[in-house]
N, C-alpha and C positions, 0 to 999 in steps of 0.2 A: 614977124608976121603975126597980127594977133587972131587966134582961132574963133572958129567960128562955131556955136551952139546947138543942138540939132536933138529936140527931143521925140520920144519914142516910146512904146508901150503905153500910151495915156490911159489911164482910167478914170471914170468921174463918176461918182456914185451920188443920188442923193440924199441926205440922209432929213428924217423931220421931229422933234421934240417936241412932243406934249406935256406941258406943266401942267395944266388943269382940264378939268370937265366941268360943263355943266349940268346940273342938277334939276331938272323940270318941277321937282315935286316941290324942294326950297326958293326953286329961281334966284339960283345962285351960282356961280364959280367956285369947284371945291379944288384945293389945293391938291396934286398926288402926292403918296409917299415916295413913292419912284418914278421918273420921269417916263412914258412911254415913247419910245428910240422906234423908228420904223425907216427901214432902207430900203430905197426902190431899185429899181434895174441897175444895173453898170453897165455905162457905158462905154463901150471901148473904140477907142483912136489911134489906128496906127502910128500915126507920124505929125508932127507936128515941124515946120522946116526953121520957122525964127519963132521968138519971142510973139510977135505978132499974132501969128496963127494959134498960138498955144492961149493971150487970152481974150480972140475971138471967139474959139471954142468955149475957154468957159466963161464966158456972159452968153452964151447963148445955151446953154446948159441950167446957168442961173433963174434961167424963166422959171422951172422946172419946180424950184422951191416954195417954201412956202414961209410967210413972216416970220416963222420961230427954229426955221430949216437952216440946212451948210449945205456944204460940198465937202466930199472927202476924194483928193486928187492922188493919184499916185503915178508916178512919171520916172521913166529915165530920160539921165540927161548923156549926152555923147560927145564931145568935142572933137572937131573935126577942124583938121590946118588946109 
C-alpha cells in the first residue's frame, strides 16, 4: 500500500529585495551596499490534503510578490497509510 502525503502547518511569508534606489537629484539607479530584505505578513494554512492544494495555495500567494521578491514556505509534511 503506497502512503499517502498530507501536509500541515503551512506557512508562506513574502519576502522583497531591493538592490537599488533611485536617485532624483542624479536621475539615476544607485547600486546598495546591502540589499534591503523586507517581510510582509505570514501567512498561515492549516492543512493542505495533496500536493494539489499545497501548490494552489502557493500561486495564489505568489500574486503577492513583487519582480525582485520569493516566498519563504515552511511546511510539515505527514504520511499517512
Amino acid at each position: 500500500m503506497k502512503p499517502s502525503y498530507y501536509f500541515s502547518d503551512l506557512e508562506i511569508t513574502p519576502v522583497e529585495k531591493q538592490t537599488t534606489r533611485y536617485d532624483s537629484k542624479k536621475e539615476k539607479h544607485i547600486d546598495l551596499k546591502r540589499p534591503k530584505i523586507t517581510r510582509g505578513q505570514t501567512i498561515k494554512v492549516n492543512h493542505c490534503s495533496d500536493l494539489f492544494d499545497l501548490v494552489e495555495e502557493i500561486k495564489y500567494h505568489s500574486k503577492e510578490i513583487d519582480y525582485q521578491g520569493h516566498l519563504e514556505i515552511k511546511i510539515n509534511v505527514e504520511e499517512m497509510f
